[in-house]
KOLMI-61062 format. One record per residue (C-alpha): residue number from 1; x, y, z. Coordinates in steps of 0.05 Angstrom, whole numbers. Each point is the difference from the previous one (the first is absolute). Example, Ala and Ser with C-alpha at 12.3 -4.5 7.8 and 13.67 -1.06 7.14 Angstrom:
2
- pos_c1_c2_c3
- 1_246_-90_156
- 2_27_69_-13
***
This chain:
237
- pos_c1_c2_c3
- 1_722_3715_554
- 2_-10_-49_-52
- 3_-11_-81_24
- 4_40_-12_-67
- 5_74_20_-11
- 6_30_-19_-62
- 7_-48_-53_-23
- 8_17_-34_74
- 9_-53_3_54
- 10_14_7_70
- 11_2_-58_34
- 12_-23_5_79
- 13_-12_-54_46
- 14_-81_-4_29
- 15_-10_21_67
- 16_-34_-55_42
- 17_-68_14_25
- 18_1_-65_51
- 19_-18_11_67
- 20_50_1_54
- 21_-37_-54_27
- 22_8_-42_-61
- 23_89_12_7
- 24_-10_-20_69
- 25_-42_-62_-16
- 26_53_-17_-50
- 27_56_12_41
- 28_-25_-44_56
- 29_-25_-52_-52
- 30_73_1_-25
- 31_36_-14_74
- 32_-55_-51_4
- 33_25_-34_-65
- 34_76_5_12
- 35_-16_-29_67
- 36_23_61_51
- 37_-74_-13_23
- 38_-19_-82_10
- 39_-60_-36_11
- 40_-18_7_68
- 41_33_61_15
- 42_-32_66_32
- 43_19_65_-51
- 44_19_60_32
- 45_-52_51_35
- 46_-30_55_-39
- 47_43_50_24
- 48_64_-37_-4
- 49_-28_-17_-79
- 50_-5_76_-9
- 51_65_14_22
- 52_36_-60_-47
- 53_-37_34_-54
- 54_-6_67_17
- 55_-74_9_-11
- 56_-63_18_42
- 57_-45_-52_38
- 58_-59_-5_-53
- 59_41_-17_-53
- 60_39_-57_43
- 61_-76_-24_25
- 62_-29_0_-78
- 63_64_-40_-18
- 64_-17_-50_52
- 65_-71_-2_-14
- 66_18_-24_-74
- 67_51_-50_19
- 68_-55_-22_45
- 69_-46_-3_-63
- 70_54_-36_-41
- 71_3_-55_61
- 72_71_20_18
- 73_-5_18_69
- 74_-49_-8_54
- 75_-30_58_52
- 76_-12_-18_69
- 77_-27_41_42
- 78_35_29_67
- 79_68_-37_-27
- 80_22_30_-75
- 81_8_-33_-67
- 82_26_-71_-12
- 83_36_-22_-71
- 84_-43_-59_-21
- 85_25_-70_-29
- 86_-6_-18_-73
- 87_-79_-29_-7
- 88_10_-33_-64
- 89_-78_-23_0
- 90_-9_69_-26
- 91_36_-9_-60
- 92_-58_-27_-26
- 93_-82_9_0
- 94_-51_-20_-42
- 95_-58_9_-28
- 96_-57_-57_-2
- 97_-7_-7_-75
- 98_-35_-44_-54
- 99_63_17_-48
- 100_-6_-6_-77
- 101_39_-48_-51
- 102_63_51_-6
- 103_0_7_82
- 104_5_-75_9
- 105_55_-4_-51
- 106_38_53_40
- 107_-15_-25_68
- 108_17_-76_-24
- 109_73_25_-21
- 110_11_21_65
- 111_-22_-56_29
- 112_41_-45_-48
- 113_62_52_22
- 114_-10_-2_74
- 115_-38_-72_15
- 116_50_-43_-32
- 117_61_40_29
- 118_-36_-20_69
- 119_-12_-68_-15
- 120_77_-14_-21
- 121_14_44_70
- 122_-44_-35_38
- 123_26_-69_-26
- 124_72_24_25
- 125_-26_30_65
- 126_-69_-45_23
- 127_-8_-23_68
- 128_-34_-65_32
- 129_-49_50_23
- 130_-8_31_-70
- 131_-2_-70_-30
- 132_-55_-21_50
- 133_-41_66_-14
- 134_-6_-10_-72
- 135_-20_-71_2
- 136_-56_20_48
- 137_-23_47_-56
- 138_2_-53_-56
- 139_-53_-39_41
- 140_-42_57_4
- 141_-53_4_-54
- 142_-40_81_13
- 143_14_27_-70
- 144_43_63_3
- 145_11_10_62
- 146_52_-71_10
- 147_31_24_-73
- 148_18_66_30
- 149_31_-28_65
- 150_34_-55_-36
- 151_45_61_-43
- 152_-3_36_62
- 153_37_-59_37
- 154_44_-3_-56
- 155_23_73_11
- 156_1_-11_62
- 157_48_-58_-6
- 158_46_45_-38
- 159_19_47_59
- 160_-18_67_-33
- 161_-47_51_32
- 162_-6_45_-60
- 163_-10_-49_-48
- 164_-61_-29_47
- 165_-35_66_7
- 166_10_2_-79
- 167_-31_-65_-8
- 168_-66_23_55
- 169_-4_64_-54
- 170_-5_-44_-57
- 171_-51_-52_25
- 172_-42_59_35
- 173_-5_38_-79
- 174_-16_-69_-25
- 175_-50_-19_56
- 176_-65_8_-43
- 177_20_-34_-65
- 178_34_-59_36
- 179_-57_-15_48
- 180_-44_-1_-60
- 181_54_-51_-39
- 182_-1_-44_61
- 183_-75_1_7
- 184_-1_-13_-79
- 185_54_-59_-8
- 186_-32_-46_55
- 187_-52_-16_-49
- 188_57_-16_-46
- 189_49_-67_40
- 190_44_-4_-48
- 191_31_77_-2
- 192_-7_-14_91
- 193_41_-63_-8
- 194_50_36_-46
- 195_4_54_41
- 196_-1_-42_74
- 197_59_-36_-41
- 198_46_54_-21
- 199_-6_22_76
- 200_20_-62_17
- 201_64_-7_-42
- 202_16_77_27
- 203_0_-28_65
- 204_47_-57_-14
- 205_44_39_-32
- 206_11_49_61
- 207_2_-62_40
- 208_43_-34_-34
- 209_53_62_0
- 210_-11_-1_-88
- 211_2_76_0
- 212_-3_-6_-74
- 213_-54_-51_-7
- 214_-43_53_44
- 215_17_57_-37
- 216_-25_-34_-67
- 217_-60_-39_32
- 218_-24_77_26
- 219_2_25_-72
- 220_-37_-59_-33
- 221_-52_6_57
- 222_-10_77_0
- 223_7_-7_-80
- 224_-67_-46_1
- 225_-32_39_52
- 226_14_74_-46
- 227_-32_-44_-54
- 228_-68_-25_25
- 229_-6_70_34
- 230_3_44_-70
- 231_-53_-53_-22
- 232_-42_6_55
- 233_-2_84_-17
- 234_-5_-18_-70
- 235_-66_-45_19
- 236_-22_59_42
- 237_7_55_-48
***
């Protein structure tokens, strides 16, 4: 029998080759999603999974093996299989890098998108605790490491998880290339007054509840800092 009839070819649908394990996975994964299954909350045994489904033991274990892999659900021993929360410090991980001209541009942007979001949040949101925590940090003079925890703080301040494990992923891929600017700039008091200043009016904007006034003073600062970075490489290279 000819595939074509009349100039029109047949048109079939592919049969899946996925493991059974791999509908199962899904399937669970789905319920897990929808929220049949919540945080917390033991799943089914083996067998009563293979009767939901209608499918043997292996295929029910490999499924929970890869939600396992996928951080989903957790195994313990002697008691079953327990849904696990949402981690979102696993959204992100980085890689320690000395990143090149068109990475800092990239990695600035999304600093310039997220940091100043989190200052004007943070100037609508800050405790007397946060207040007091940042004003430690201004005092502090150890290079990096107080410019880190000062945004930190300022993320922080603005009440969102996500966005502070975002901001750890950022500083961590910078780490190298902004230790180096700090070590670099302290021969220069000029660019460390500039920079100890902007902090400063970033601070008493979010004090001050100016949400917009921090939102602005984050750009100009993380503007300057994108700057003298790229010329740094430049210097380098």
């Amino acid at each position: 029998m000819s595939a074509n009839k009349g100039g029109d070819y047949l048109k079939v649908e592919k049969i899946s080759t996925r493991k059974i394990s791999e509908i199962v996975a899904e399937k669970i994964e789905d319920m897990i999603d929808e929220g049949k299954f919540t945080a917390g909350e033991k799943l089914p045994s083996v067998r009563e999974l293979c009767e939901l489904y209608g499918v043997g033991r292996s295929a029910v274990r490999d499924a929970i093996t890869a939600l396992q892999g996928k951080g989903l659900v957790q195994v313990k021993q002697g008691e079953g299989t327990y849904i696990l929360g949402f981690d979102s410090s696993k959204l992100f991980t980085a890689n320690h890098l000395l990143p090149g001209i068109k990475d800092i541009k990239e990695l600035f942007q999304a600093r310039k998108m997220v940091e100043a979001g989190l200052a004007e949040m943070a100037a609508k949101h800050r405790t007397d605790d946060d207040l007091k925590n940042m004003a430690s940090l201004l005092k502090r003079d150890d290079g990096w490491e107080s410019d880190y925890l000062f945004h930190h703080s300022i993320a922080t301040a603005a009440g969102n998880t996500i966005m502070v494990h975002f901001i750890e992923f950022i500083s961590s891929t910078l780490k190298k290339s902004m230790v180096n600017f700090h070590d670099l700039i302290q021969s220069d008091q000029e660019i460390v007054h500039t920079i100890n200043q902007q902090h400063l009016m970033i601070y008493e904007a979010i004090k001050n509840k100016q949400s917009n006034s921090a939102y602005q003073s984050m750009i100009e600062h993380l503007n300057l800092v994108e700057k003298l970075l790229q010329k740094q490489i430049l210097q380098q290279n």
